[in-house]
C-alpha positions as CSV (number, residue, x, y, z in Angstrom):
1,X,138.3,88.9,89.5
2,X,134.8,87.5,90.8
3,X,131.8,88.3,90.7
4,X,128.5,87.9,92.9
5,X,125.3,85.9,90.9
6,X,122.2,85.4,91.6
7,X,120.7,81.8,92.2
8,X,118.2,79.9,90.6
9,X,115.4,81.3,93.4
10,X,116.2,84.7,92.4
11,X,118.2,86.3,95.4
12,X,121.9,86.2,96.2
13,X,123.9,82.5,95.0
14,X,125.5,80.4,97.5
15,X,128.8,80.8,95.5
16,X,130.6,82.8,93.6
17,X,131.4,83.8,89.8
18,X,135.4,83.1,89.1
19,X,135.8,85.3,86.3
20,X,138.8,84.0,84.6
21,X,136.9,80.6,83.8
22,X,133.1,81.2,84.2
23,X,133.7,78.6,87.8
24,X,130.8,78.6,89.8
25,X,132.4,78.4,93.4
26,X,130.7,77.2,96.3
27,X,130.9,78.9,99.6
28,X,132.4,75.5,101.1
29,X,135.5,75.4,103.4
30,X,136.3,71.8,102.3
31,X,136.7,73.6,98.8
32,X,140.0,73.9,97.8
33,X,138.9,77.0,95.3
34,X,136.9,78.8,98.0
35,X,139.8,78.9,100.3
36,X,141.7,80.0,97.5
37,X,139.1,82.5,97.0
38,X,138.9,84.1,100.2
39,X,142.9,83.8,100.7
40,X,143.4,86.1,97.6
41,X,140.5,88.5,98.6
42,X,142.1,88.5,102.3
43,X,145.5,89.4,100.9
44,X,144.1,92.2,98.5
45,X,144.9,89.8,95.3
46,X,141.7,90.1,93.5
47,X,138.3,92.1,93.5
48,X,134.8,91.2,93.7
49,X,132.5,92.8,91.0
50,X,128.6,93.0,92.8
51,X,125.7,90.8,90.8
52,X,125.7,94.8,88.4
53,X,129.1,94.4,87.4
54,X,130.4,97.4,89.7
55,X,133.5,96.5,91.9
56,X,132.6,96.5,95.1
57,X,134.6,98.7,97.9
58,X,137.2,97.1,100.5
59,X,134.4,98.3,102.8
60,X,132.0,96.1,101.2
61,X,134.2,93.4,100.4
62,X,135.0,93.4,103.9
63,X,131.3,93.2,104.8
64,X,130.7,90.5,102.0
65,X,133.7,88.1,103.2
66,X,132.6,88.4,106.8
67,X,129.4,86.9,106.2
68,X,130.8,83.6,104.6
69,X,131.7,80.3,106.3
């Protein structure tokens, strides 16, 4: 499970919230967690929970991962 956060200038973090840990994953290709990240959201593996805690819809996850590097 992870979760959307918001950044230190108050709107939507450059990363994401690994749940199982508390690891604060950059969106960064060259990261070997982020591709893990989106490969497990891509094959329906894991969920994404929105910065409220409410687990977002494939729709939205859909719209979420296609705005990432």
């Amino acid at each position: 499970m992870y979760k959307q956060y918001i950044g230190a200038n108050g709107s939507l973090a450059n990363g994401i919230l690994r749940l199982s840990d508390n690891a604060c994953i950059p969106f960064d290709p060259a990261n070997t967690d982020y591709a893990n990240f989106k490969k497990e959201i891509l094959a329906d593996e894991a969920q994404i929970q929105d910065v409220d805690g409410n687990v977002m819809t494939q729709s939205e996850t859909d719209a979420f991962i296609g705005t990432l590097p």
